[in-house]
Backbone as CSV, one residue per row, in Angstrom:
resi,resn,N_x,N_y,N_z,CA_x,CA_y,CA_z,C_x,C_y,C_z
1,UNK,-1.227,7.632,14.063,-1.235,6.493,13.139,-0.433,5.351,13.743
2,UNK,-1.276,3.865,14.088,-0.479,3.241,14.642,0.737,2.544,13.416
3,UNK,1.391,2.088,13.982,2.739,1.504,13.003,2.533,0.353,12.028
4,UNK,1.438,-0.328,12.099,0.825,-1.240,11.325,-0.247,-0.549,10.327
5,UNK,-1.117,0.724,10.644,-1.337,0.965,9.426,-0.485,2.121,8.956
6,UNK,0.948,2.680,9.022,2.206,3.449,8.627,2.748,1.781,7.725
7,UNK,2.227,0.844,8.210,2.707,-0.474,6.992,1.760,-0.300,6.076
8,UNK,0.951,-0.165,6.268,-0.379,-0.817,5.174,-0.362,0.447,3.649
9,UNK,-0.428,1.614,4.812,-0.195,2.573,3.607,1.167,2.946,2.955
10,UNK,2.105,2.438,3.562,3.395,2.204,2.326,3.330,1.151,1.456
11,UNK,2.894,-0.068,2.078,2.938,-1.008,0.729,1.878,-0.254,-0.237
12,UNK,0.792,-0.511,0.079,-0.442,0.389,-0.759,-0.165,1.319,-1.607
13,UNK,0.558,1.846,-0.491,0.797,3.467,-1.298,-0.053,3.934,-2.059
14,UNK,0.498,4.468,-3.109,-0.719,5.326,-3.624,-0.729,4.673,-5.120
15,UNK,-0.574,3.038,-4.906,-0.852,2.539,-5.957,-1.738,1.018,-5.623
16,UNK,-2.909,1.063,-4.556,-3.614,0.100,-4.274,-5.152,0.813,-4.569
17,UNK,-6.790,0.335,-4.129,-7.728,0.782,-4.764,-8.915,-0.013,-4.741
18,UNK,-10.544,-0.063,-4.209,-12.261,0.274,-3.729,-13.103,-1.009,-3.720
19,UNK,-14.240,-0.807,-3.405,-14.964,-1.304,-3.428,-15.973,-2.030,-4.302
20,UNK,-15.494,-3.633,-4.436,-16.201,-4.044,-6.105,-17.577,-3.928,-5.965
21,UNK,-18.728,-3.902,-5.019,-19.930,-3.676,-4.969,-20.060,-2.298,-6.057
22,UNK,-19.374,-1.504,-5.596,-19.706,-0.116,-5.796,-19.298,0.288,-7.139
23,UNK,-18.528,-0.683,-8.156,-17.627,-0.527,-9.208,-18.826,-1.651,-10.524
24,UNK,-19.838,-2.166,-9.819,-20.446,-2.798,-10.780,-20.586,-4.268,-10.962
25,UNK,-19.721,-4.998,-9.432,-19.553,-6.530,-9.408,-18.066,-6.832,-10.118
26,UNK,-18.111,-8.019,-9.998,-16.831,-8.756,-10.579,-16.664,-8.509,-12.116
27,UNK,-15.055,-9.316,-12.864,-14.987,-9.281,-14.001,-15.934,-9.866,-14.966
28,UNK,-15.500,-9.306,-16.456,-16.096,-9.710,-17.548,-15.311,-10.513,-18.323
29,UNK,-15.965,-10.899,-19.481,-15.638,-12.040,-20.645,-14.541,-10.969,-21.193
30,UNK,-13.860,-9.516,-21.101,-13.285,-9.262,-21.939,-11.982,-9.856,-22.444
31,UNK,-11.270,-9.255,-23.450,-9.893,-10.009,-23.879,-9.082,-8.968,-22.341
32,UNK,-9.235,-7.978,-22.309,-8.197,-7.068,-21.190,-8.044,-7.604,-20.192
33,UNK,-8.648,-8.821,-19.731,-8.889,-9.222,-18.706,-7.617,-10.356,-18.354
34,UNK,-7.330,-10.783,-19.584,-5.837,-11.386,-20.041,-4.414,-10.932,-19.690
35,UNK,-5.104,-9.897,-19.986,-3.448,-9.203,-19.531,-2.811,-9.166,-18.306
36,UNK,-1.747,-9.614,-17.720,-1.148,-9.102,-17.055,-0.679,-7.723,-16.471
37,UNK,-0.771,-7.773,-14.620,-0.929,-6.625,-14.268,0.771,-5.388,-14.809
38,UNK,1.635,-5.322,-15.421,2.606,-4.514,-15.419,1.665,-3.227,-15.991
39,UNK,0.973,-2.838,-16.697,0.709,-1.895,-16.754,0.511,-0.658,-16.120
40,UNK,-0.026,-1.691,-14.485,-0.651,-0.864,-13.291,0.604,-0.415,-12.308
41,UNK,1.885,-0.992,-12.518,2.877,-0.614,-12.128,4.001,0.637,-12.759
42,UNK,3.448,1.579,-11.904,4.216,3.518,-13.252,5.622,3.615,-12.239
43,UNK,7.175,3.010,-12.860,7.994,2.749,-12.426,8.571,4.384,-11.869
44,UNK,8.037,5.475,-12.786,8.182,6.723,-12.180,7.635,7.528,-10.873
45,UNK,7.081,6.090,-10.341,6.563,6.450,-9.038,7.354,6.869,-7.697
46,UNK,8.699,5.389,-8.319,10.021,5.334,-7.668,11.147,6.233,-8.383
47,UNK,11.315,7.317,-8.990,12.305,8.170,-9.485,12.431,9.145,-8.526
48,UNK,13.576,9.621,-8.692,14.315,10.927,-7.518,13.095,12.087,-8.025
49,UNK,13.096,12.798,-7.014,11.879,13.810,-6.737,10.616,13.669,-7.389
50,UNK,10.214,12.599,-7.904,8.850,12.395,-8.111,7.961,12.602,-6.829
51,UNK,6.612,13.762,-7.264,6.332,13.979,-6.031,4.457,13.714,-6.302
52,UNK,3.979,13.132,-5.751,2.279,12.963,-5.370,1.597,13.401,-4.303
53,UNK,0.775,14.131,-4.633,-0.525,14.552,-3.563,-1.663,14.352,-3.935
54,UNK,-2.214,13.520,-3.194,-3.526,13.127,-3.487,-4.682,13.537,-2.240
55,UNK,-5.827,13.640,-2.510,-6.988,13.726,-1.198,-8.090,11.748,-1.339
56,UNK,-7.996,11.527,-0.334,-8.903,10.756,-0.411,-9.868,10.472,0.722
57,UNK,-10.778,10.057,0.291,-12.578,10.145,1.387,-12.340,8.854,1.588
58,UNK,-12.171,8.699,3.096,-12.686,7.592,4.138,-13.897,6.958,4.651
59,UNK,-14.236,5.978,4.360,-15.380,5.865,5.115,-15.460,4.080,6.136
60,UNK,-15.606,4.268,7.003,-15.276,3.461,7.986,-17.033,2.927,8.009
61,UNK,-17.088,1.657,7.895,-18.151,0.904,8.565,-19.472,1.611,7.946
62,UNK,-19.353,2.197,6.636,-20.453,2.799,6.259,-20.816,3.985,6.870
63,UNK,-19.878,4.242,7.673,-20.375,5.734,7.993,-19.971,7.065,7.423
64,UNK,-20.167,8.629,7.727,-19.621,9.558,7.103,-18.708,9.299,6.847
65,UNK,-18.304,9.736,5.578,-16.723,10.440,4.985,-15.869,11.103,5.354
66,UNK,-14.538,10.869,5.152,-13.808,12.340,6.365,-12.708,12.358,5.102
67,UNK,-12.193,13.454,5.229,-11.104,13.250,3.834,-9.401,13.215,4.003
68,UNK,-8.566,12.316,3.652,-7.446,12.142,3.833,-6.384,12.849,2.923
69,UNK,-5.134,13.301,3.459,-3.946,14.020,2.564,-3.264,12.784,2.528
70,UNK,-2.757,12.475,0.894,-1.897,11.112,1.112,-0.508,11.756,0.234
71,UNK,0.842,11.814,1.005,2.050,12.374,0.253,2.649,11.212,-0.419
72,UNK,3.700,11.339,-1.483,4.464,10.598,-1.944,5.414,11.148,-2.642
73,UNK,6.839,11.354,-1.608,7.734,12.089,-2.222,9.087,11.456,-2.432
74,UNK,9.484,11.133,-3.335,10.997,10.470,-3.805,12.042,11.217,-3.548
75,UNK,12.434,11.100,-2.250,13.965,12.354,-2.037,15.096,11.762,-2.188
76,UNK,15.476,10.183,-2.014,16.664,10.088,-2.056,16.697,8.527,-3.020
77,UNK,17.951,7.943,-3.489,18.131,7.032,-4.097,19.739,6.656,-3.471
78,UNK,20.247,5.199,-3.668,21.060,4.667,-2.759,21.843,3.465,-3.588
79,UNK,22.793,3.694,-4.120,23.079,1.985,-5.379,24.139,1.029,-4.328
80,UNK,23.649,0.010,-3.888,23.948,-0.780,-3.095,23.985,-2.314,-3.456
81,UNK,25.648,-2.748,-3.859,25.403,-3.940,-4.433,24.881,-4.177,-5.761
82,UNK,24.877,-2.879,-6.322,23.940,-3.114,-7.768,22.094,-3.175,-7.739
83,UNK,21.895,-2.583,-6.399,20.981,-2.462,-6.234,20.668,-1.004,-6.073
84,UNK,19.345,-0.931,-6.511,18.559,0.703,-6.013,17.605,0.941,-4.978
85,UNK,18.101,1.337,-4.167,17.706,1.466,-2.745,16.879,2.655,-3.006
86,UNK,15.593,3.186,-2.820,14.681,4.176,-2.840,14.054,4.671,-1.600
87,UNK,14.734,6.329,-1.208,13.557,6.263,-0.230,12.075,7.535,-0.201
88,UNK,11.201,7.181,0.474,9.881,7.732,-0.087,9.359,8.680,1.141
89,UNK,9.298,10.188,1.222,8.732,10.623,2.080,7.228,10.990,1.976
90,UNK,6.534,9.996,2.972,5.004,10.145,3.059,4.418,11.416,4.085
91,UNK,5.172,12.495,4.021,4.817,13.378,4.932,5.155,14.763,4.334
92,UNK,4.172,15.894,4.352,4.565,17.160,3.431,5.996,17.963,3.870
93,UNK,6.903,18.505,3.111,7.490,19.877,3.692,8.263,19.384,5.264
94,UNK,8.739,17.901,5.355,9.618,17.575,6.163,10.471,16.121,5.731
95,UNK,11.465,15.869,5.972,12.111,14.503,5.842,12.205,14.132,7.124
96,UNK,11.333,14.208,7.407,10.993,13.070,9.178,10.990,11.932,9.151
97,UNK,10.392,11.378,8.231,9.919,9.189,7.690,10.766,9.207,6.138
98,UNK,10.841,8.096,6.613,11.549,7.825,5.327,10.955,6.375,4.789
99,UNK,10.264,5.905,3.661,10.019,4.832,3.771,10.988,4.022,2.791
100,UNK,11.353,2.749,3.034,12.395,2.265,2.120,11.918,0.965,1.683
101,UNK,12.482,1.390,-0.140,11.718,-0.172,-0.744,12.871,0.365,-2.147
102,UNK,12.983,-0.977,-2.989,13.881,-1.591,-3.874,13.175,-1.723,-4.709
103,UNK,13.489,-2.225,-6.329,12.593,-3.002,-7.282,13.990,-3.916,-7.364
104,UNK,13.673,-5.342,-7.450,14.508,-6.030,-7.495,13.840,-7.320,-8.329
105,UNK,14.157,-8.125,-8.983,13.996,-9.327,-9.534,12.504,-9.253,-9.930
106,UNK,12.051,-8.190,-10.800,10.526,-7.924,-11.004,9.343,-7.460,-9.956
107,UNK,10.420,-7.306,-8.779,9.264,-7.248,-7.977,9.515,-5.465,-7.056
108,UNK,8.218,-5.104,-6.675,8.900,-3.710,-5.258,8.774,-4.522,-4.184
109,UNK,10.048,-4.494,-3.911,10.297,-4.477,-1.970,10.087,-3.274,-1.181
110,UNK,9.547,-4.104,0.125,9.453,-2.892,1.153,10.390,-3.259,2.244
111,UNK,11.009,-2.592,2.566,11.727,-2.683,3.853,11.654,-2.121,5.287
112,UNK,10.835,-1.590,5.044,10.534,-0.672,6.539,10.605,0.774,6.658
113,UNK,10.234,1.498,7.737,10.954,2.901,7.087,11.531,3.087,8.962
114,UNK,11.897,4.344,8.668,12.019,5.332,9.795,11.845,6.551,10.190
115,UNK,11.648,6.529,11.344,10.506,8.242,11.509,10.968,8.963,12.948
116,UNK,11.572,9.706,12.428,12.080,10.716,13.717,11.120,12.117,14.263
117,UNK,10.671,12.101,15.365,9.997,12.759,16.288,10.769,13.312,17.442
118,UNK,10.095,14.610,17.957,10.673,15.124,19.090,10.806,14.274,19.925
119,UNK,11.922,14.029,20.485,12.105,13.006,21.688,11.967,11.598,21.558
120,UNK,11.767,11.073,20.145,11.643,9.405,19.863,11.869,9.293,18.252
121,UNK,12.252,8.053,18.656,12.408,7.561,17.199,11.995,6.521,16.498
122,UNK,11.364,6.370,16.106,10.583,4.968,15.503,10.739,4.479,14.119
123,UNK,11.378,2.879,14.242,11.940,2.578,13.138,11.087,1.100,12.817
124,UNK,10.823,0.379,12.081,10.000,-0.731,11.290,10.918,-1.307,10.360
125,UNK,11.702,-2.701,10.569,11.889,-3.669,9.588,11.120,-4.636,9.257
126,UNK,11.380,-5.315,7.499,10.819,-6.084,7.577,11.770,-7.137,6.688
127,UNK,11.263,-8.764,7.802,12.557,-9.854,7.105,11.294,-11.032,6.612
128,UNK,11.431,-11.561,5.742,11.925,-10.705,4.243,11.162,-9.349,3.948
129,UNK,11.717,-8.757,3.277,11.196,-7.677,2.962,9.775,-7.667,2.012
130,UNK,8.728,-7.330,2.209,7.416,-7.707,1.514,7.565,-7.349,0.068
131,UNK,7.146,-8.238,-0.591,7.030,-8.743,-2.461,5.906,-8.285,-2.634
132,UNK,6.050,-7.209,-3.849,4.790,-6.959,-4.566,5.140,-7.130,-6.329
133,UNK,5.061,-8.256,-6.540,5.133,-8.660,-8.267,5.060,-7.959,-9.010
134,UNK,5.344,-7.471,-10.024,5.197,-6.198,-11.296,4.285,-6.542,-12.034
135,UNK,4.335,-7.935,-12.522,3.816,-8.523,-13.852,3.335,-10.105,-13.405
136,UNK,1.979,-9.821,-12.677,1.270,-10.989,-12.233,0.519,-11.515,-13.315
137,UNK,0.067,-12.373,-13.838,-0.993,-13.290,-14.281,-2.509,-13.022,-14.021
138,UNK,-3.266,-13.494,-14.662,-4.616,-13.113,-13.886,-4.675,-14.377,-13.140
139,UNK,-4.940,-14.372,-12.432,-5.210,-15.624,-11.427,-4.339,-16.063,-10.954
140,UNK,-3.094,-14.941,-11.008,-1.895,-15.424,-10.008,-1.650,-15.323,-8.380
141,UNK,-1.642,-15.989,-7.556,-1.373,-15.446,-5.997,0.137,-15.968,-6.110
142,UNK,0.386,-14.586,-4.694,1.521,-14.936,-4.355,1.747,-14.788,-2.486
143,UNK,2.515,-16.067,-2.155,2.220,-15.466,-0.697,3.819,-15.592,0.154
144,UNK,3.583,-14.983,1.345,4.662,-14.941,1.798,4.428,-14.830,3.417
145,UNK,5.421,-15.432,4.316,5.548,-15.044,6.050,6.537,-14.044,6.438
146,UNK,6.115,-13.144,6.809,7.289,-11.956,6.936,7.489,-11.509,8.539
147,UNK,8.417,-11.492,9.400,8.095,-11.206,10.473,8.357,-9.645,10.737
148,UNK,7.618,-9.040,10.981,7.825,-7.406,11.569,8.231,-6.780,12.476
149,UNK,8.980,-6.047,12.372,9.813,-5.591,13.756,9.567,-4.415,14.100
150,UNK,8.723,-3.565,15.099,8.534,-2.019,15.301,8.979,-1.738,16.618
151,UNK,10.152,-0.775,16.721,10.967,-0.055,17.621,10.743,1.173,18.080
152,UNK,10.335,1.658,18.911,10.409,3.191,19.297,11.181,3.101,20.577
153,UNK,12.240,4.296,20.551,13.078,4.684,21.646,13.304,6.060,21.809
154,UNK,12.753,6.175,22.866,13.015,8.010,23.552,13.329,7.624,24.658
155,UNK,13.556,8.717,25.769,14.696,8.814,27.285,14.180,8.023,27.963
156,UNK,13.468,6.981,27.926,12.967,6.220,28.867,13.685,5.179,28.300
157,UNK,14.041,4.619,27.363,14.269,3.453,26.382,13.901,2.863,25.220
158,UNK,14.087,1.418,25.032,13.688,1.132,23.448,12.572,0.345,24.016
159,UNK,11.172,0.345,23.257,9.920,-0.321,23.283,10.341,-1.125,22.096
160,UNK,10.085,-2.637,21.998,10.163,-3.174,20.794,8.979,-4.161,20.433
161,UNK,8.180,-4.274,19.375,7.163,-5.417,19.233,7.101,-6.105,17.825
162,UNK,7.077,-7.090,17.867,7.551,-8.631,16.706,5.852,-9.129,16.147
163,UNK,5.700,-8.589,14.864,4.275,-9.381,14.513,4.609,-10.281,13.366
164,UNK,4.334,-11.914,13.332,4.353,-12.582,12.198,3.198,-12.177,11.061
165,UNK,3.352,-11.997,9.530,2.485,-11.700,8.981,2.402,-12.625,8.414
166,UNK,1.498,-13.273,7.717,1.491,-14.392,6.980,0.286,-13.716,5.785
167,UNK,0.890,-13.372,4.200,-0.065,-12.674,3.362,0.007,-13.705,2.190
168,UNK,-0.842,-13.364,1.800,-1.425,-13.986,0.286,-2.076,-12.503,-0.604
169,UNK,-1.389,-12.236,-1.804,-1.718,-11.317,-2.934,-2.094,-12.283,-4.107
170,UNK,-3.097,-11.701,-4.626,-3.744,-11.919,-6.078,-4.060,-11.013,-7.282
171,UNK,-3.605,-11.556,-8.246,-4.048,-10.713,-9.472,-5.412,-10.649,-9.802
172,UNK,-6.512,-10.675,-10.158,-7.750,-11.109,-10.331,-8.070,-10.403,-11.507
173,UNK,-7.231,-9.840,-12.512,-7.388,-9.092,-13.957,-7.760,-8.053,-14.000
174,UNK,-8.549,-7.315,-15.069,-9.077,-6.069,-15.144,-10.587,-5.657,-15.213
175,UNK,-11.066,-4.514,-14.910,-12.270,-3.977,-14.957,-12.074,-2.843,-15.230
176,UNK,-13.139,-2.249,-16.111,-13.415,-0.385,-16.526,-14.452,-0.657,-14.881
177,UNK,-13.875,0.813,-14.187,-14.663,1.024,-12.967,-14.479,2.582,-13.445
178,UNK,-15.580,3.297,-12.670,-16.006,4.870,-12.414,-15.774,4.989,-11.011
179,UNK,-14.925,6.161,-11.485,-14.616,7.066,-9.730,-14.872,8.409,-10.109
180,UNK,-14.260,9.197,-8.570,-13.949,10.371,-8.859,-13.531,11.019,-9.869
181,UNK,-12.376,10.710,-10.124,-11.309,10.659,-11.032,-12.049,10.308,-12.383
182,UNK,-13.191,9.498,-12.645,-13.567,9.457,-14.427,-13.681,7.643,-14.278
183,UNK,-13.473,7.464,-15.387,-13.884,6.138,-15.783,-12.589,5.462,-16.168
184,UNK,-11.911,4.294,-15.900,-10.502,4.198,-15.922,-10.811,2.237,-16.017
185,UNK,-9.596,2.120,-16.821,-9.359,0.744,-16.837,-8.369,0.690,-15.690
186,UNK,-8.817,-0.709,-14.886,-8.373,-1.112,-13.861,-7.750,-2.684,-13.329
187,UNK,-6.567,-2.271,-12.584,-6.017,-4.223,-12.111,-6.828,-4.125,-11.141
188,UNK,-7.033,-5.214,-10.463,-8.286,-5.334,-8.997,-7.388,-6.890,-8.679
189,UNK,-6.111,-6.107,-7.637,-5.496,-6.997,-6.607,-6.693,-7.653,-5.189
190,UNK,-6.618,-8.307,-4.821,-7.119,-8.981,-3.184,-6.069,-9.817,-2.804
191,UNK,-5.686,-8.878,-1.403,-4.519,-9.611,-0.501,-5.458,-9.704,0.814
192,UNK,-4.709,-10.721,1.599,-5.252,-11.177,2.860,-4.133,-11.017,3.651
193,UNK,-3.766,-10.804,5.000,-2.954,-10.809,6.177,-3.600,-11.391,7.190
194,UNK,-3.003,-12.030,7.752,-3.311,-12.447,9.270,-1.920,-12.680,10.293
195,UNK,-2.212,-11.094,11.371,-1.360,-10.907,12.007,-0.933,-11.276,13.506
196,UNK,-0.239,-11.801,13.508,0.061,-12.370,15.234,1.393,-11.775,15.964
197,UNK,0.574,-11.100,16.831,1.900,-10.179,17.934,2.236,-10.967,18.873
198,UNK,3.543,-11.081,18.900,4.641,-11.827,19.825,3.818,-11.102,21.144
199,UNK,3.600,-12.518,22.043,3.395,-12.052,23.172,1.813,-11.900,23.709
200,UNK,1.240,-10.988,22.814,-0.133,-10.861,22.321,-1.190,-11.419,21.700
201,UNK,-1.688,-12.435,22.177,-2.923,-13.485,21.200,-3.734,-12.305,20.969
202,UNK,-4.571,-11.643,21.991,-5.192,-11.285,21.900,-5.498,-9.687,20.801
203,UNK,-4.480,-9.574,20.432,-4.115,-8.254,18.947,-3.631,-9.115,18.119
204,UNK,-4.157,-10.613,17.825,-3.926,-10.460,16.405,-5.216,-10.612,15.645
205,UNK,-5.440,-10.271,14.330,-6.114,-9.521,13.308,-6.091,-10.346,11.922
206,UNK,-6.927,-10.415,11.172,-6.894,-10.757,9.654,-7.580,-9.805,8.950
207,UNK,-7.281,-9.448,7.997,-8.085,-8.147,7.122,-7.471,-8.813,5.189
208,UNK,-8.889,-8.218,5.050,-8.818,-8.768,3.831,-9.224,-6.873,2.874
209,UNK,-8.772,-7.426,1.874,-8.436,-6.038,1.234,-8.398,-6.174,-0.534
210,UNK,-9.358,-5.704,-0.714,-9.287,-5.423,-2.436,-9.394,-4.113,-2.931
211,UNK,-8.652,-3.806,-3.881,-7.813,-2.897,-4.431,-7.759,-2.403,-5.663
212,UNK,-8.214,-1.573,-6.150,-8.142,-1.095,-7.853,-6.670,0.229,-8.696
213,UNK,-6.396,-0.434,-9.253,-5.240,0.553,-9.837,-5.527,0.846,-10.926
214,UNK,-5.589,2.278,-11.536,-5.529,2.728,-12.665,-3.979,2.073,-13.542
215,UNK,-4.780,1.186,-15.032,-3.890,0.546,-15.752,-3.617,1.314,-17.474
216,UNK,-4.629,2.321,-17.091,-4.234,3.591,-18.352,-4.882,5.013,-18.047
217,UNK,-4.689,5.610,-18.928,-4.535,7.033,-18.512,-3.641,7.994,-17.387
218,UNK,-3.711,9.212,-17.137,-2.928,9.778,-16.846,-2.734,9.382,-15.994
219,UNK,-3.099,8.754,-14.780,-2.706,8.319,-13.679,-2.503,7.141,-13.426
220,UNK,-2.039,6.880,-14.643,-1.376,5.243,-14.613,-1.096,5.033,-13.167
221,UNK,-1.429,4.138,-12.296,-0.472,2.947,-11.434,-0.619,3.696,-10.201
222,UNK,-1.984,4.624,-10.055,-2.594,5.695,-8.902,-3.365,4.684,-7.875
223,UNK,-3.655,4.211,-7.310,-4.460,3.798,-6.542,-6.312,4.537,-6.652
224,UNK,-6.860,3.999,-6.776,-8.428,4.276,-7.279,-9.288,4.175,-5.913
225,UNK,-9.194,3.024,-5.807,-10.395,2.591,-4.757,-9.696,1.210,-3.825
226,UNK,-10.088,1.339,-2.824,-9.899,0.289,-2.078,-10.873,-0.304,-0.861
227,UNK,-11.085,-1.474,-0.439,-12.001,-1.536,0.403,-11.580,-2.832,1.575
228,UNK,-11.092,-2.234,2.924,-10.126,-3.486,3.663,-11.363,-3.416,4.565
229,UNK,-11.228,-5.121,4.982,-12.426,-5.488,6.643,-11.342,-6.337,7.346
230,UNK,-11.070,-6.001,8.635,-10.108,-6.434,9.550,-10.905,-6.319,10.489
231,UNK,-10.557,-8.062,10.983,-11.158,-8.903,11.852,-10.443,-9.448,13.018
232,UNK,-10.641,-8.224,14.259,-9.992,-8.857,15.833,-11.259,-8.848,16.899
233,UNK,-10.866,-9.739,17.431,-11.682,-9.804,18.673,-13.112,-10.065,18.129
234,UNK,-13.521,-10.873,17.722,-14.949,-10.576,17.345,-15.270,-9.563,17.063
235,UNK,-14.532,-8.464,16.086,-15.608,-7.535,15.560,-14.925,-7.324,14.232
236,UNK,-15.410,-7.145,13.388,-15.052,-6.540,12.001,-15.730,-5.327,11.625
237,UNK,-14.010,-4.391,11.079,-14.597,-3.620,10.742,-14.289,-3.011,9.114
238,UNK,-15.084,-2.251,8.840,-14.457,-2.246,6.854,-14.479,-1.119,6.856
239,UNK,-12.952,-0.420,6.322,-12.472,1.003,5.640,-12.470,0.859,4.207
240,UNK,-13.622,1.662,3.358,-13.833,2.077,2.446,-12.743,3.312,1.232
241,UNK,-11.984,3.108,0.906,-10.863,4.476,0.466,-10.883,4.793,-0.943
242,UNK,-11.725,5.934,-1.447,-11.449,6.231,-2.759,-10.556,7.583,-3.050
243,UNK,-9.554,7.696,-3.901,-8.762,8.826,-4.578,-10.193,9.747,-4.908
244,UNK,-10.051,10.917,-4.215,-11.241,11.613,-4.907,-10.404,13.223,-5.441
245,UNK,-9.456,13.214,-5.417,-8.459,14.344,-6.368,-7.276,14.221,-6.418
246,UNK,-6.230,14.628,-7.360,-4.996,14.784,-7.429,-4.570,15.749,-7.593
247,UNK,-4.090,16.453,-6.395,-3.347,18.080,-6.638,-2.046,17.912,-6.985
248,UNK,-1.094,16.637,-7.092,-0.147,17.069,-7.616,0.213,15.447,-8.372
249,UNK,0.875,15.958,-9.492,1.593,14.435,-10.142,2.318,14.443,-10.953
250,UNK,3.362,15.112,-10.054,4.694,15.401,-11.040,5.474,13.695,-10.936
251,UNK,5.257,13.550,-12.532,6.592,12.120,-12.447,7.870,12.422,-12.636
252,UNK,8.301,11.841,-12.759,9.741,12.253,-12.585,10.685,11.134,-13.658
């Protein structure tokens, strides 16, 4: 997993979500559509040992399906400054990565994580730390320039590489969509990135990405469906991602 998508699926986590073709088209005239997204945000996502396992089916460029293990485990908490420092292990039956993010001023921060391996160590900041709003508007964007920092050092030395991100997130309201999972009222975020590596014209990338979150029922604030197309070098390509079970969802 390269270190940029070890970013994509922590912010995401397991609360981003599919494909609007496949969900029935865009919104409706309803009143739900009003509401603001806090619903889709289940603050017990971030509690000490809250733990998630989910499976989800990949599909790249329209082709076969392959199926993914996605972890989400809350092992530690950190009060710093009056702040709550959270960290999240995305990996089964080890504390190898650690991913670290805050809720602060309405919003989850991400900060980067770190991931220890035989013989290396690989660590990811991020300044500012990436904003994901609690309680957006429908038709709210929010954007931000964040520069990224990814480090790996084993006996040879430290490798280091600097990508500017420059993102834009949107609320775009709600939709009842059908998945795996059943029929679920849903927020349907679209964020954009466009990434530029220090050094590197030629790796940088824009991907655009829309997203469905369960905004009731049991899996409040689960990630549903998602559908990203990232565009380098003249080619685009689109990863398709739906939740197609939940073996575990202990909140905490």
């Amino acid at each position: 997993m390269t270190n940029y998508s070890l970013t994509l699926m922590a912010i995401t986590g397991l609360l981003g979500a599919g494909l609007l073709t496949a969900c029935g088209g865009g919104g409706s005239d309803s009143p739900e559509e009003a509401k603001n997204s806090s619903d889709c945000f289940n603050a017990g996502f971030y509690r000490k040992d809250t733990q998630i396992y989910v499976s989800q089916s990949k599909s790249l460029n329209d082709g076969p399906a392959s199926t993914n293990l996605v972890y989400h485990w809350v092992t530690s908490q950190n009060e710093e400054n009056g702040i709550n420092h959270i960290y999240v292990n995305p990996t089964p039956n080890s504390g190898r990565t650690s991913l670290h993010y805050s809720i602060e001023g309405g919003a989850l921060l991400y900060h980067g994580y770190n991931a220890f391996n035989i013989g290396a160590t690989s660590r990811q900041s991020l300044a500012p730390p990436r904003q994901s709003l609690i309680a957006m508007a429908p038709g709210q964007t929010t954007s931000q320039t964040i520069v990224q920092t990814d480090s790996v050092s084993n006996a040879d030395g430290e490798t280091k590489t600097v990508t500017t991100l420059a993102e834009t997130r949107s609320y775009e309201g709600r939709e009842t969509i059908t998945t795996a999972l059943g029929t679920v009222e849903a927020c349907r975020f679209v964020s954009s990135v466009a990434a530029s590596q220090q050094g590197k014209p030629e790796a940088s990338r824009e991907t655009q990405t829309t997203t469905w979150v369960a905004a009731t029922g049991p899996y409040r604030g689960l990630r549903l469906k998602e559908s990203a197309s990232t565009r380098q070098g003249g080619k685009t390509d689109t990863l398709v991602t739906e939740t197609s079970q939940v073996s575990r969802f202990d909140i905490k």
